[in-house]
Backbone as CSV, one residue per row, in Angstrom:
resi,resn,N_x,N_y,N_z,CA_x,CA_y,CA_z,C_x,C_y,C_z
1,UNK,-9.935,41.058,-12.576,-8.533,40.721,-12.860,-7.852,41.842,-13.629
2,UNK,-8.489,42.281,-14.509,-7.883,43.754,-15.201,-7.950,44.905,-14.543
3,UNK,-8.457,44.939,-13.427,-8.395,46.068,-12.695,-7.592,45.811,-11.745
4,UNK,-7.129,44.772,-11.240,-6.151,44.580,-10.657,-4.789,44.596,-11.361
5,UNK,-5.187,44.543,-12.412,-3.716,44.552,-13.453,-3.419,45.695,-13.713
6,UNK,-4.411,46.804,-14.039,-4.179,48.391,-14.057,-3.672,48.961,-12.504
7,UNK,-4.519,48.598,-11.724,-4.086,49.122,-10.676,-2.606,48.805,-10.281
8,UNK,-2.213,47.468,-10.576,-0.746,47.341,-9.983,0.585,47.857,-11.277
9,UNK,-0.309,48.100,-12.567,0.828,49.262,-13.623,1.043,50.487,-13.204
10,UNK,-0.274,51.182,-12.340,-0.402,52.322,-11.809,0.644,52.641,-11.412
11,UNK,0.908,51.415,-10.102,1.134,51.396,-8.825,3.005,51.439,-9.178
12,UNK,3.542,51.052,-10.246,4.873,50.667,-10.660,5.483,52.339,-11.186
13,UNK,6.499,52.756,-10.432,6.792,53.816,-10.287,8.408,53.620,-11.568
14,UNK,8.482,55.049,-11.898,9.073,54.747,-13.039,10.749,55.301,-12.476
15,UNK,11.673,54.723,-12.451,12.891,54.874,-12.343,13.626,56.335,-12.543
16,UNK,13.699,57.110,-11.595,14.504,58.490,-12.268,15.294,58.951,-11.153
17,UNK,16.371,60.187,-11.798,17.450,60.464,-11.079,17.473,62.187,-10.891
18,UNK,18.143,61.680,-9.580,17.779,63.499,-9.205,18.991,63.521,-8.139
19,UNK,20.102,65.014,-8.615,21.287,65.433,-8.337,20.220,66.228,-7.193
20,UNK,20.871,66.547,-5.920,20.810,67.967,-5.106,21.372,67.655,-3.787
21,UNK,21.922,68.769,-3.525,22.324,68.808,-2.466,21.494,69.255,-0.978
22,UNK,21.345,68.303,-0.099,20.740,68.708,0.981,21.454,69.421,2.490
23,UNK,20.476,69.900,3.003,21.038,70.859,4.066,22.250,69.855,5.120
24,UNK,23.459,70.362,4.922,24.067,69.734,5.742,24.981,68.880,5.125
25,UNK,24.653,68.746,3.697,25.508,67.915,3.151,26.024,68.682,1.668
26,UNK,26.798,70.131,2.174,27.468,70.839,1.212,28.776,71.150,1.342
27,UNK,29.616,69.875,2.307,30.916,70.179,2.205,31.699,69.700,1.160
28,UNK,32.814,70.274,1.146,33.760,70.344,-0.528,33.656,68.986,-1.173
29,UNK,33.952,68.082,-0.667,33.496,66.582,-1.843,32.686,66.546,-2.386
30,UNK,31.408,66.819,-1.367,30.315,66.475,-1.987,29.940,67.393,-3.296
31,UNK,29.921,68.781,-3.004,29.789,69.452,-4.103,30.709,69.137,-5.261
32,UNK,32.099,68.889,-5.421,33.210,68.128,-6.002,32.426,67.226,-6.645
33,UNK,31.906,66.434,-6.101,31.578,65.135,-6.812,30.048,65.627,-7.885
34,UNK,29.365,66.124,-7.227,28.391,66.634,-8.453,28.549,67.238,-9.247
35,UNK,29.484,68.057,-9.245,30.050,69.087,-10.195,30.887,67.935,-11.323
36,UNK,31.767,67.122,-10.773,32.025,66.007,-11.795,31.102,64.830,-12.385
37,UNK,29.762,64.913,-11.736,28.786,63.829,-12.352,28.153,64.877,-13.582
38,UNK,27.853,66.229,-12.978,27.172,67.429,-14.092,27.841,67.454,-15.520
39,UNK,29.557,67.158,-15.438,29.764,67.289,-16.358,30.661,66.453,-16.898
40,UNK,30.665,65.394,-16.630,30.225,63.688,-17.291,29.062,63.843,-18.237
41,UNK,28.167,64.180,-17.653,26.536,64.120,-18.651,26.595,65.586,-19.943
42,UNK,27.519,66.385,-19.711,27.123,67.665,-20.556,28.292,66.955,-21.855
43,UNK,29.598,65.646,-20.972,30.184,65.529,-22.041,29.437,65.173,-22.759
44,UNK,28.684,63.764,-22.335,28.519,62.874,-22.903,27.060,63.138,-23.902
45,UNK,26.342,64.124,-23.418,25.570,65.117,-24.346,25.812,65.574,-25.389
46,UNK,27.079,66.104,-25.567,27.832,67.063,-26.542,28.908,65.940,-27.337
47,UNK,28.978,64.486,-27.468,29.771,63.828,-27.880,29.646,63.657,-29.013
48,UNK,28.807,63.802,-29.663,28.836,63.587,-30.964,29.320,65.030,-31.794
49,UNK,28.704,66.445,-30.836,29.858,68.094,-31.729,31.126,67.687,-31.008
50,UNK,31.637,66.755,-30.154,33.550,66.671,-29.829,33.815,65.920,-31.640
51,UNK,32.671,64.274,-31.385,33.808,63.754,-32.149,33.630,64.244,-34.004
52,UNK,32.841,65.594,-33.983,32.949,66.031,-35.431,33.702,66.985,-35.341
53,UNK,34.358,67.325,-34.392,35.399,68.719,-34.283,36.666,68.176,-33.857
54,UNK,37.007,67.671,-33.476,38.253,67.519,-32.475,38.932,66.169,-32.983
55,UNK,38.483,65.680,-34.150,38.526,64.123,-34.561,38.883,64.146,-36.113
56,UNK,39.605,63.103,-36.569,39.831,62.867,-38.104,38.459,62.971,-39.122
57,UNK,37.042,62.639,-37.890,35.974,62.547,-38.803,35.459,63.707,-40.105
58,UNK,35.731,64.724,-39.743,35.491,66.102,-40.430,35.997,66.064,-41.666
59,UNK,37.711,65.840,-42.235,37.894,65.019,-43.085,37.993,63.994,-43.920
60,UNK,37.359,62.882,-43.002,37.019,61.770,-43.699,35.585,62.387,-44.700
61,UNK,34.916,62.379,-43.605,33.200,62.383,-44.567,33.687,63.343,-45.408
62,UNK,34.195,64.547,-45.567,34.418,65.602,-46.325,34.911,65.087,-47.916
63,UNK,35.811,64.210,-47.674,36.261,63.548,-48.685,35.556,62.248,-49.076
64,UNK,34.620,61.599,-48.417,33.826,60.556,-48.930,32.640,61.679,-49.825
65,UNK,32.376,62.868,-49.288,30.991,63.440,-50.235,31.611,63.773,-51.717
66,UNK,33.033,64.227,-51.438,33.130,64.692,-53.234,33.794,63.733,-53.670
67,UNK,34.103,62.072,-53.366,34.412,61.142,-53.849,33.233,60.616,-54.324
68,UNK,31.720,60.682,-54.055,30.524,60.314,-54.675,29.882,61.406,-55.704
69,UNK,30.086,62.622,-55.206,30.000,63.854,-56.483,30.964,63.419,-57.236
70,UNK,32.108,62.896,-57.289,32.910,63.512,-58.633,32.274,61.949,-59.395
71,UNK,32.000,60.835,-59.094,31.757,59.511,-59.761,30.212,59.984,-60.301
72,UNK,29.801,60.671,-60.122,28.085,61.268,-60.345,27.137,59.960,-59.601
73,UNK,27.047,59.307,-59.076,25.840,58.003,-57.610,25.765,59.121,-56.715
74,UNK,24.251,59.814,-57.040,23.740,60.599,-56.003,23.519,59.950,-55.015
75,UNK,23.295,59.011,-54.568,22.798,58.180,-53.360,23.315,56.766,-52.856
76,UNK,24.506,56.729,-53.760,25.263,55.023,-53.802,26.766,55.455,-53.376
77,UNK,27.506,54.927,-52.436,26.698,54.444,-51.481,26.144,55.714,-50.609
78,UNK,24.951,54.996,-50.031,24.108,55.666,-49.138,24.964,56.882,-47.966
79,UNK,24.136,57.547,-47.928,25.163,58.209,-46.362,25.633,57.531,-45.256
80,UNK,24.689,56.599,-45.058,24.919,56.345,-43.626,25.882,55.260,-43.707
81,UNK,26.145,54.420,-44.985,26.850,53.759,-44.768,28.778,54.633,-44.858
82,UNK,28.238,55.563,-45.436,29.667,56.612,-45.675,30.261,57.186,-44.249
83,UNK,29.051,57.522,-43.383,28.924,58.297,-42.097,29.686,57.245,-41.300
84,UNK,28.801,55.558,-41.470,29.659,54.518,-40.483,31.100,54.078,-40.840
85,UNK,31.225,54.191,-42.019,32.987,54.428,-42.361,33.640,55.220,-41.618
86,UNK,33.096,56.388,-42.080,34.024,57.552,-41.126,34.356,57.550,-39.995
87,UNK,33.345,56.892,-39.240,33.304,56.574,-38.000,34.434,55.316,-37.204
88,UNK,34.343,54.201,-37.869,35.573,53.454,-37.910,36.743,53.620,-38.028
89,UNK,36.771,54.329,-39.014,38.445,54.977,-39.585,38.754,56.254,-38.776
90,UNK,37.727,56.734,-38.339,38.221,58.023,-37.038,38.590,56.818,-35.318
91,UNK,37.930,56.412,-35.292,38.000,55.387,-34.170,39.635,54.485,-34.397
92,UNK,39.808,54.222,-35.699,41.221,53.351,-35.945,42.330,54.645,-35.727
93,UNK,42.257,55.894,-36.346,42.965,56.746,-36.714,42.873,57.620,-35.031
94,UNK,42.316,57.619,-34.423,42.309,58.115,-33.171,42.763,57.256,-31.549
95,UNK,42.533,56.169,-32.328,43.195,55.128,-31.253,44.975,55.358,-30.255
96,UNK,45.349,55.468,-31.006,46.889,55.910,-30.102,46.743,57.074,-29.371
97,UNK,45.802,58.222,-29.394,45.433,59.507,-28.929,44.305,58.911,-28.016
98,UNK,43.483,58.550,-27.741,42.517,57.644,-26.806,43.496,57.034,-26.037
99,UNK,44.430,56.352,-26.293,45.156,54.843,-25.671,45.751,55.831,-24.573
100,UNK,46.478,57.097,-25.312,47.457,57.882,-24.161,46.526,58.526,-23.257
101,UNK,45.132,58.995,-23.759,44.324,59.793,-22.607,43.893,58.791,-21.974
102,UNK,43.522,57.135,-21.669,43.150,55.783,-21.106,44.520,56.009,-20.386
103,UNK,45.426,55.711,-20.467,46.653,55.066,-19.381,47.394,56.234,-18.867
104,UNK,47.197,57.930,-19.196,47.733,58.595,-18.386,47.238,59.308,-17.668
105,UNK,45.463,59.646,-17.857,44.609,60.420,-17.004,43.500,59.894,-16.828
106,UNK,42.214,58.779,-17.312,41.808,58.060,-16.901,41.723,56.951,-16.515
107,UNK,42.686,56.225,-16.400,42.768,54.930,-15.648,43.292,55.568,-14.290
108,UNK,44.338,56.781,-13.732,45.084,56.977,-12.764,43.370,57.890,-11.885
109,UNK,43.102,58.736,-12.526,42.007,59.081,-12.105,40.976,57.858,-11.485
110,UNK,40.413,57.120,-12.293,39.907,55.960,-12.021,40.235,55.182,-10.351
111,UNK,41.424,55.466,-10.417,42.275,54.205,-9.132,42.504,54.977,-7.825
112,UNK,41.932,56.421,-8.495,42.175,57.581,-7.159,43.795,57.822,-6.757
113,UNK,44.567,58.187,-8.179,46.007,58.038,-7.836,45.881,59.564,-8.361
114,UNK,45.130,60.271,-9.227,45.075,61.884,-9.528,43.240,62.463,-9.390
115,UNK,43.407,63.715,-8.848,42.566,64.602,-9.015,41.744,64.935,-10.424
116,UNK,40.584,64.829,-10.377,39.781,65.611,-11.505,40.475,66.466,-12.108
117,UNK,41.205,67.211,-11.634,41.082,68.453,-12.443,42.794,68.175,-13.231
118,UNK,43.470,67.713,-12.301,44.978,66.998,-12.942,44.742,66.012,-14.138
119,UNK,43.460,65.154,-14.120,43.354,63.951,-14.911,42.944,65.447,-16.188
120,UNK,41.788,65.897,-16.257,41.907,66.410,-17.296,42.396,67.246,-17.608
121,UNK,43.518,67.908,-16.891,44.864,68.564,-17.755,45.501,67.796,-18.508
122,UNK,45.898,66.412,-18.027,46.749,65.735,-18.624,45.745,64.685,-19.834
123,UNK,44.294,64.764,-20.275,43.754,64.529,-20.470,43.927,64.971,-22.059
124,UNK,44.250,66.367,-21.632,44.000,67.640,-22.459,45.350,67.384,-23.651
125,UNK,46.398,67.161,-22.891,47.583,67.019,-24.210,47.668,66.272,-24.696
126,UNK,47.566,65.295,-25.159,47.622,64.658,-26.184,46.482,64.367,-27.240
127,UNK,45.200,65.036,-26.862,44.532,65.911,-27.901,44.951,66.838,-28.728
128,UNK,45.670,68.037,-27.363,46.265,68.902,-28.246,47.720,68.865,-29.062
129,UNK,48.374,67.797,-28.673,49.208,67.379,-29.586,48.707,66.968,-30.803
130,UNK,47.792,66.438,-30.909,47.090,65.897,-32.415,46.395,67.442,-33.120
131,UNK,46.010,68.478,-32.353,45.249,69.709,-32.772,46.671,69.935,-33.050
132,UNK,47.641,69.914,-32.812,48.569,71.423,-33.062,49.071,70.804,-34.517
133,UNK,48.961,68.893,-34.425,49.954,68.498,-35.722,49.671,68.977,-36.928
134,UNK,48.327,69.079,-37.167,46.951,69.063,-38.303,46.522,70.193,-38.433
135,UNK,46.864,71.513,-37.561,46.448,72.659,-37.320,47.250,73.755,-38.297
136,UNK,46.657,74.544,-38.995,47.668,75.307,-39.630,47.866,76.617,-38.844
137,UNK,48.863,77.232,-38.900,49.036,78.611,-37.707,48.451,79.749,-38.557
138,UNK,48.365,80.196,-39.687,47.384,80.858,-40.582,46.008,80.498,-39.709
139,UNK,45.260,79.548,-39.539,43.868,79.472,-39.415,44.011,80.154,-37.719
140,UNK,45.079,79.531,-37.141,44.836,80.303,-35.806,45.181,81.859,-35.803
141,UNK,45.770,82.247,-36.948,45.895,84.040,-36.446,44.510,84.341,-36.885
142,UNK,43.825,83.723,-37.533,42.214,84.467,-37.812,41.659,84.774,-36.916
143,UNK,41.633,83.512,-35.924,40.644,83.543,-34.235,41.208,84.553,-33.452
144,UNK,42.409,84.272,-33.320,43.059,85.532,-32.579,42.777,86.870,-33.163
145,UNK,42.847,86.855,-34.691,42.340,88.376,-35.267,40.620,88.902,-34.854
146,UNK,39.814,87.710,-34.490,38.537,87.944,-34.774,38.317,88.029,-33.489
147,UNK,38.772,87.730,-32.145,39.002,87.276,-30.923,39.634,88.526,-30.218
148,UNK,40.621,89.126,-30.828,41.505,90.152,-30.326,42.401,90.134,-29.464
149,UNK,42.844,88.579,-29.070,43.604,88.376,-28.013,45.252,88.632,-28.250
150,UNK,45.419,88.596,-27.591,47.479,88.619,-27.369,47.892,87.708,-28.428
151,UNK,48.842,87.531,-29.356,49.696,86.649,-29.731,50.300,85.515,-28.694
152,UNK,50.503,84.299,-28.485,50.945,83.579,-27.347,52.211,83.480,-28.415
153,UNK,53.351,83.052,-27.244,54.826,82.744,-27.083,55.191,81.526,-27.809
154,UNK,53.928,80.648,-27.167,54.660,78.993,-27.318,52.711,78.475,-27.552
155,UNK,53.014,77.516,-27.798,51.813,76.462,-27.680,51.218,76.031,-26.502
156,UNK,52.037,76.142,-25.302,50.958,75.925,-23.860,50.250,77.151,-23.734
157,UNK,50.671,78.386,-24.558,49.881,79.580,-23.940,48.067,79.391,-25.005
158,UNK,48.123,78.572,-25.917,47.135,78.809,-26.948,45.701,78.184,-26.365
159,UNK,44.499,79.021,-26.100,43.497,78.385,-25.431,43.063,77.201,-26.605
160,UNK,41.969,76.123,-25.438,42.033,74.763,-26.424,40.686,75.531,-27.615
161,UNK,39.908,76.625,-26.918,38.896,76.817,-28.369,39.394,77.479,-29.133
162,UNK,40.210,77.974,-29.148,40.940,78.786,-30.425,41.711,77.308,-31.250
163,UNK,42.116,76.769,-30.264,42.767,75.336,-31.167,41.775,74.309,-31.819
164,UNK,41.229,74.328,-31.177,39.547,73.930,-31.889,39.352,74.238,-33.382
165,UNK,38.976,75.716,-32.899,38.258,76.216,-33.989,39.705,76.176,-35.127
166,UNK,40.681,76.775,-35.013,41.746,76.489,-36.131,41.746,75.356,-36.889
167,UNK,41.575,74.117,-35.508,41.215,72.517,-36.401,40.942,72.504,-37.330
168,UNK,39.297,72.627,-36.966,38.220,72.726,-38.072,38.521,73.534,-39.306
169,UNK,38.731,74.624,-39.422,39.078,74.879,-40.709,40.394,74.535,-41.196
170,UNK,41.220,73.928,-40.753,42.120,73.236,-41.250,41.862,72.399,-41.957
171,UNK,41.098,71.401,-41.449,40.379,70.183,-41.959,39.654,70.353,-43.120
172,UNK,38.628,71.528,-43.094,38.018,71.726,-44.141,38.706,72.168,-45.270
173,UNK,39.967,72.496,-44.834,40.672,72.829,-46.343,41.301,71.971,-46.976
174,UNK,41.898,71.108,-45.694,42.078,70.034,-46.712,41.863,68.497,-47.139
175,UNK,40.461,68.698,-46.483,39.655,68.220,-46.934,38.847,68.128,-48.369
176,UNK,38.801,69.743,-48.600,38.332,70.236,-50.055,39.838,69.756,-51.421
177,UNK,41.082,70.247,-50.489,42.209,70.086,-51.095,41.925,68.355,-51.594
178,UNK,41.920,67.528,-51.054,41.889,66.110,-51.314,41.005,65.971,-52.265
179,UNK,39.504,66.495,-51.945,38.551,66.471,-53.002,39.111,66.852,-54.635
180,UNK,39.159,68.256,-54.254,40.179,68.418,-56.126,40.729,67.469,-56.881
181,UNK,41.198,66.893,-55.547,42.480,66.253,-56.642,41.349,64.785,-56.928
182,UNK,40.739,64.399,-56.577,39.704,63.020,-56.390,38.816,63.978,-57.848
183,UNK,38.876,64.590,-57.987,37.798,65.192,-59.004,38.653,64.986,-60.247
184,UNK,39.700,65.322,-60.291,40.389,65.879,-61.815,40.113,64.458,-62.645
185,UNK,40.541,63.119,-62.068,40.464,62.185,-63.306,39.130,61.946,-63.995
186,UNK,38.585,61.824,-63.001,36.278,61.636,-63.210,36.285,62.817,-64.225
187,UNK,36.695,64.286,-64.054,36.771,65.253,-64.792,37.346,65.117,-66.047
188,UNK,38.253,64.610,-65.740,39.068,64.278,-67.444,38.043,63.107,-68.286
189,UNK,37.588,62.607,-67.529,36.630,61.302,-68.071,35.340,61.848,-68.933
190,UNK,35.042,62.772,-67.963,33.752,63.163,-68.620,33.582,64.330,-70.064
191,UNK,35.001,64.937,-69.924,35.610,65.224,-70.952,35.619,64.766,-72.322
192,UNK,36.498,63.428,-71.861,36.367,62.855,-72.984,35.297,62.233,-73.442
193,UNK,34.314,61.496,-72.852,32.537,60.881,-73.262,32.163,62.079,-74.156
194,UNK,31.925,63.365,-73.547,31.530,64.631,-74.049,32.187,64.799,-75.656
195,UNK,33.254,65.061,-75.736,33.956,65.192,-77.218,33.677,63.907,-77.926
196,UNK,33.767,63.018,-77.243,33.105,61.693,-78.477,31.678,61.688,-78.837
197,UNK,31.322,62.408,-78.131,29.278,62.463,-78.518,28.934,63.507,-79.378
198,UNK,29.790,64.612,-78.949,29.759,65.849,-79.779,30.369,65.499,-81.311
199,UNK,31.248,64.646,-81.467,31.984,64.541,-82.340,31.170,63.357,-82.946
200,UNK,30.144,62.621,-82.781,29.618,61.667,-83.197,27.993,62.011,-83.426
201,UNK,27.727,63.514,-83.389,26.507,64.424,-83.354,25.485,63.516,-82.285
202,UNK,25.582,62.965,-81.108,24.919,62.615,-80.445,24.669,64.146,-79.060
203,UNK,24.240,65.150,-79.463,24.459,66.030,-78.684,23.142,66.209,-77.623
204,UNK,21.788,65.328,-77.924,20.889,65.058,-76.923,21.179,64.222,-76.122
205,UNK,22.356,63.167,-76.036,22.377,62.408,-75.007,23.604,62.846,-74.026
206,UNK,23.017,62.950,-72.781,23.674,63.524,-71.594,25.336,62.700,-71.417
207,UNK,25.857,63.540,-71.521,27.130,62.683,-71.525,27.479,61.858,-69.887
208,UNK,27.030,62.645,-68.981,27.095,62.367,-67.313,26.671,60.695,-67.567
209,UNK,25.266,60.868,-68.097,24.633,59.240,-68.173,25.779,57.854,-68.731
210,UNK,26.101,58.838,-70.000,27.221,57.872,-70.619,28.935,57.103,-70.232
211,UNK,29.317,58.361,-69.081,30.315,58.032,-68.393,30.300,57.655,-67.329
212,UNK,29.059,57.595,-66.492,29.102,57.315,-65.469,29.328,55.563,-65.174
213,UNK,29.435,54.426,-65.878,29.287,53.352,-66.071,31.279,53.331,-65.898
214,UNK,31.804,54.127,-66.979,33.207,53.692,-67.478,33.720,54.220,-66.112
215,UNK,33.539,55.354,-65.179,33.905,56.247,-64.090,33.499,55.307,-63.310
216,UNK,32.533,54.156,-63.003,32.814,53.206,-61.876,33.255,51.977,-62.011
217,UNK,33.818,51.490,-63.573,34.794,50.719,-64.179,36.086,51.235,-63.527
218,UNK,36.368,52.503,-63.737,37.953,52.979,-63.345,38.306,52.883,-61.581
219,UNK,36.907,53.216,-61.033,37.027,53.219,-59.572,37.228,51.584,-59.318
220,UNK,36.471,50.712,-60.193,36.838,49.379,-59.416,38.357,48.945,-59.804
221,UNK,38.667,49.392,-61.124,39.792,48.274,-61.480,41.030,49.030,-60.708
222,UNK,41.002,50.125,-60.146,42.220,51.072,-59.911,42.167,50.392,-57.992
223,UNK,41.334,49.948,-57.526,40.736,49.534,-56.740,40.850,50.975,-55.546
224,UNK,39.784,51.749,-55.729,39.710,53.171,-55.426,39.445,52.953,-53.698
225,UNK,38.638,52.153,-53.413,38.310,52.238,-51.831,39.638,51.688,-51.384
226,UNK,40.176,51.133,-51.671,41.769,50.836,-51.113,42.733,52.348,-50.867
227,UNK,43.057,52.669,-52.144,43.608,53.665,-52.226,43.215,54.898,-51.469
228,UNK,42.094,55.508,-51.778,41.200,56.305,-50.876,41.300,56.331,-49.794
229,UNK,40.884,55.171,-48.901,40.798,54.615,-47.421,42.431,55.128,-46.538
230,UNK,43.498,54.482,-48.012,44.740,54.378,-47.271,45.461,55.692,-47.329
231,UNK,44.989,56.705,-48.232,45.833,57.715,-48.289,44.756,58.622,-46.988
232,UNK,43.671,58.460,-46.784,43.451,59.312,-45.935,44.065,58.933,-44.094
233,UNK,44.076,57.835,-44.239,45.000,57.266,-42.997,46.368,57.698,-42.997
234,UNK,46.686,57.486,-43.789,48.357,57.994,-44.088,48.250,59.640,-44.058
235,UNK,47.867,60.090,-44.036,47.436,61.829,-44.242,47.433,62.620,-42.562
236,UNK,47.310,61.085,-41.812,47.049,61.576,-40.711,48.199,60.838,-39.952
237,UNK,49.220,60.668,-40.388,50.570,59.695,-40.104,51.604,60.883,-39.436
C-alpha cells in the first residue's frame, strides 16, 4: 500500500509554465502578446522598488524613523508595524492617481478599446503628474548635470527616469525636513530633564532614561499619531 502511495506521488507531475514561441507561430500578435505577458511579470517582480520610488511611501517611513529616534523607543513601535502604516497611508494617499490610471488606461485596455502601448502612455501621466507636483526642478538639473543631456522645453520632453530619480531625492529632503522639525520639541525636552539633573547634582543618571517617560506623556496628550498621520497626508494635498 505504501508503495503504491509513493509510486502514485511520483507519478503527480508538478504544475509549471513555459513562454515560447513555436515554428510557425511567430506572427505579430503572437509575439505582441508575450512580450506583454514578459513584462506583466518583470512589473510585478519589481513592485515593491516602484512602490518605494514612485509612491508617498519614501516619505512616510522616512518620517515614522525619526519620529521614533527623536521619542528615544528603539524598537516601539516595531518596524513592521511602522512599514504596514506606510503602506496604508501610501495606498489612501495614492488612490485618486490609481483611480485615474484604472478608468483611463486599464479598464479601456482591458475591454480591447486601446492598444498596449497607448494604455501605458496614458498610464504614464498621471503618475507623472504626481512626480512633477512633489518634484523639485533643482533635484532634476543634477540628473541632467550627471546624465549630460539637453535641458527640455516643457515637461512632456522630461524622461520618466530622470523624473524618478528627482522624486526620490525630493522626498528624501523632505522627508528629513519634516523630521527636524518632529525633533526640536523631544530636543527641547531633553534639555530641560538634563539642566534639572545637572542642577540637582544627579549627573550619573542618564537624562535620555529620565525623559523618555514625560516625551511619551507629551506624544499622547498632544495626541501625536493624529497630528503626524494628518499633516503628512495634507503634505501631499
Amino acid at each position: 500500500m505504501l508503495l503504491g502511495a509513493s509510486a502514485a506521488a511520483a507519478a503527480t507531475t508538478q504544475p509549471t509554465l513555459s513562454l515560447n514561441l513555436a515554428a510557425g507561430q511567430t506572427e505579430p500578435e503572437n509575439v505582441s502578446l508575450l512580450l506583454e505577458i514578459l513584462f506583466m511579470m518583470t512589473v510585478l517582480s519589481l513592485a515593491p522598488a516602484i512602490m518605494l520610488t514612485v509612491t508617498s511611501f519614501t516619505r512616510i517611513i522616512i518620517v515614522f524613523s525619526f519620529m521614533r529616534q527623536a521619542i528615544g523607543t528603539a524598537q516601539m513601535p516595531p518596524t513592521q508595524i511602522l512599514a504596514s502604516l506606510a503602506i496604508f497611508m501610501t495606498i489612501v494617499i495614492m488612490y485618486p492617481v490609481g483611480k485615474q490610471i484604472n478608468d483611463q488606461a486599464l479598464q479601456p485596455y482591458l475591454d480591447e478599446r486601446m492598444g498596449f502601448s497607448e494604455a501605458l502612455h496614458t498610464a504614464e501621466q498621471p503618475l507623472r503628474a504626481f512626480l512633477f507636483k512633489h518634484t523639485r526642478e533643482k533635484d532634476l538639473s543634477v540628473f541632467y548635470a550627471i546624465s549630460k543631456m539637453d535641458r527640455p522645453e516643457k515637461k512632456d520632453d522630461v524622461p520618466t527616469i530622470i523624473l524618478i530619480a528627482g522624486y526620490v531625492i525630493s522626498e528624501l529632503k523632505t522627508g528629513f525636513q519634516i523630521g527636524f522639525m518632529i525633533y526640536i520639541p523631544f530636543l527641547i525636552l531633553d534639555m530641560v530633564v538634563a539642566s534639572i539633573l545637572l542642577a540637582m547634582g544627579m549627573m550619573m543618571l542618564p537624562p535620555a532614561m529620565i525623559s523618555l517617560p514625560f516625551k511619551i506623556l507629551l506624544f499622547v496628550m498632544v495626541d501625536g499619531w493624529n497630528l503626524l498621520i494628518a499633516s503628512l497626508v495634507n503634505s501631499f494635498a
